[in-house]
N, C-alpha and C positions, 0 to 999 in steps of 0.2 A: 504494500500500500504506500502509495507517494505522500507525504506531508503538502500542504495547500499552503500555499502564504498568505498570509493575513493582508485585505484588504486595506489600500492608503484610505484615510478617511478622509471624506469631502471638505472642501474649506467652510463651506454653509450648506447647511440642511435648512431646510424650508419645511414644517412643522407639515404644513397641508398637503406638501407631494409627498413627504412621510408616508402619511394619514393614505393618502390614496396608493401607494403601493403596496403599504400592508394589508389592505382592502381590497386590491386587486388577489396577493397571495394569497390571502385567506379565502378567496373566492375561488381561485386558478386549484387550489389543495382539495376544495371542497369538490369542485366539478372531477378532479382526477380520480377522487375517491367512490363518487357515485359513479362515474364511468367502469371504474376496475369491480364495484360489485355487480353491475348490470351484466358487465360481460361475465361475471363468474355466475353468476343466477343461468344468463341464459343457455353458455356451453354446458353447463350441468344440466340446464333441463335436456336439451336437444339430446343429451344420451343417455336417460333415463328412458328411450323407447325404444334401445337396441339393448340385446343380449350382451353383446361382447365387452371387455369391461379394458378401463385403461389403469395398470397400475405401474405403482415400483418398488425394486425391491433390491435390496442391496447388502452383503455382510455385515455386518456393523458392533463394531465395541460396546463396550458396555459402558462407555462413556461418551460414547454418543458421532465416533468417526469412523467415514466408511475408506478411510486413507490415513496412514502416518502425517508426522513432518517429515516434508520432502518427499513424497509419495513413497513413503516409507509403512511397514507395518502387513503387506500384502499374505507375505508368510505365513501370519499369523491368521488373518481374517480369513485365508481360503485355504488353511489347512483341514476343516474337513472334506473339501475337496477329494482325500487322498488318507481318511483315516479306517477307510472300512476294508470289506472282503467284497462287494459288489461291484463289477465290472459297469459303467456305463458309457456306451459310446458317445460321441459329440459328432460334428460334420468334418471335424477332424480327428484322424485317427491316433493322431499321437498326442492327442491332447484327451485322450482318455481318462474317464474320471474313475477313482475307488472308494467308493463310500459306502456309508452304513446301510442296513437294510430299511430304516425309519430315513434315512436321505434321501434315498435312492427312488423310493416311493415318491417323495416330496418332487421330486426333481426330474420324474418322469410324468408327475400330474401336469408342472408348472410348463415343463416344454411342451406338452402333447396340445393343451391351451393356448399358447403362443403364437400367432402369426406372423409378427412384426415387431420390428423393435425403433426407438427414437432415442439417439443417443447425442454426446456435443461433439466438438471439436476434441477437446481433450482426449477425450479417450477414446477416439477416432487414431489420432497422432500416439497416443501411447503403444496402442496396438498396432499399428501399422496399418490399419483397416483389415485386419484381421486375413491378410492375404486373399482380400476380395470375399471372403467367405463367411462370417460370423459360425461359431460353434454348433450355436443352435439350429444353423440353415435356414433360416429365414430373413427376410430382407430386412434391409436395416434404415431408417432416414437418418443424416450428420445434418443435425444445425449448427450452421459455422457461416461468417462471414463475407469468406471466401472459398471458392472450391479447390479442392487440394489440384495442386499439378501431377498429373498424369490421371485423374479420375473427370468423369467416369468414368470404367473400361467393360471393354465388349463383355456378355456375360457374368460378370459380379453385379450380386444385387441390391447396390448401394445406392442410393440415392440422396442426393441434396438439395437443402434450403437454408438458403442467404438471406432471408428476412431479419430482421433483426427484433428482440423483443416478443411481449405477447404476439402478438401478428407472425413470428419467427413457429413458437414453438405450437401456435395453432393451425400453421398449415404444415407445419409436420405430421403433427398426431393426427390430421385428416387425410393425408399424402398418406401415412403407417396404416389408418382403421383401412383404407381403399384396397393396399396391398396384402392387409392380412388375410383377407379372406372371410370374416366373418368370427376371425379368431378373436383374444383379446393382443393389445397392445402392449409392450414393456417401454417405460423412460428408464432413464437411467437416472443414479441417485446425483444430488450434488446439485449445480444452477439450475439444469432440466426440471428438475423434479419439483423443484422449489417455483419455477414458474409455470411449470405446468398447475402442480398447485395452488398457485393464486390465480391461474386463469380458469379454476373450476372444471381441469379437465382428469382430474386424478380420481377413478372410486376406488382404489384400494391404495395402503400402502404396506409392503410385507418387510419382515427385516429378520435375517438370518443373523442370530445376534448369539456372538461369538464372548465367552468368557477371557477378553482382554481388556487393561486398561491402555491405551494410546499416548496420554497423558496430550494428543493436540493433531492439527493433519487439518482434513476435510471434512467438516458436519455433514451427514445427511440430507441436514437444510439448513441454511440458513438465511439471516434477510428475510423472512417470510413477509409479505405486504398486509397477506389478508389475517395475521397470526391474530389471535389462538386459535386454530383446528381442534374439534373436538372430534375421536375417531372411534369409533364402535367395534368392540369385541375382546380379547381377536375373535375374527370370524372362525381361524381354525390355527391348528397348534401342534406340532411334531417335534419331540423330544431327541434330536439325534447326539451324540457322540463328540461333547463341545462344542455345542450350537443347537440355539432352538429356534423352529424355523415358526413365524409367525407372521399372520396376517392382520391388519385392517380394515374396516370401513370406513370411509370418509363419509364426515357430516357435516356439509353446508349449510349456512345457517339460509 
């Protein structure tokens, strides 16, 4: 985070241009406010008459980050990845997973639901774009600024959006519901999730919550606009092997 320098102060202030700029902001705050719950009222309603559900869901310490400092801490968070006797494949073979027989279950419910996923920049560039393929085998949208150089490519099914902001990640997740099929949608945890969230596009949120403390790294969420969420349940609950895997309801107010 860059420090801001403190502004020179005017040589005269003039009380009533004061009075009308604060007047204006308090106005400009208020309309941006009612704007940001209309649009969260009405993306929530308009999928409230389809099946397929948009969530996310992410490893997560037990202090609340789904990433170390310095993208540190992964070891730890997707070590049950690799703590069981069950063999599960991915759309890569050497990215085979071994987990418990309570994961395994978890995690063959979560993919077989999946259609589509909406992921950022970041961990787009982490993975490489996952050599065109995401694990899960289904398509992927990157909201990012700009589009990476050498993508798109023939056959990989990635797709991007350059929009910036709400506007950014709600023509993702409708670009994702298009491509899944009918399926549900994944964001990814972290700025996504957190706007997806205040744009009222999120009904679930799950969290594979891993007995580590972090002690700092990447919240889950943070910045929330629309905070506090209140979220119902969990809806359901799987007890594996240093990690229990857990779901959400999201409750719009």
């Amino acid at each position: 985070m860059s420090s801001a320098r403190a502004a020179r102060p005017p040589l005269r202030t003039d009380r009533t241009d004061h009075a009308d700029h604060a007047d204006h902001t308090d106005h400009t705050d208020r309309t941006d406010r009612t704007d940001h719950a209309d649009r969260t009222a009405r993306n929530h309603e308009e999928r409230r008459t389809t099946m397929a559900k948009v969530y996310t869901t992410a490893s997560m310490s037990l202090d609340g980050y789904v990433s170390g400092p310095g993208e540190t801490g992964f070891d730890r968070l997707f070590a049950w990845y690799g703590n069981g006797d069950v063999a599960v494949e991915t759309a890569h073979p050497e990215l085979a997973l071994r987990l418990t027989e309570v994961s395994a279950a978890y995690w063959r419910r979560v993919a077989s639901e999946t259609g589509a996923l909406v992921v950022g920049r970041k961990l787009f560039d982490l993975t490489e774009g996952w050599g065109g393929t995401h694990p899960l085998g289904v398509p992927v949208v990157v909201v990012t600024h700009t589009v990476p150089d050498g993508w798109p490519r023939e056959g990989a099914p990635l797709h991007f959006v350059t929009d910036g902001g709400t506007r950014g990640v709600e023509r993702a997740v409708a670009l994702a519901r298009e491509l899944a099929g009918g399926k549900d949608v994944a964001v990814n945890a972290g700025t996504i999730a957190r706007q997806c969230l205040d744009a009222g596009l999120v009904d679930e949120v799950g969290v594979d919550l891993v007995p580590v403390l972090l002690g700092g790294g990447t919240p889950f969420f943070a910045g929330l606009r629309g905070a506090p969420y209140e979220l119902e349940g969990p809806v359901s609950l799987a007890e594996g092997d240093r990690v229990t895997h857990l779901r959400y309801r999201v409750r719009y107010a």
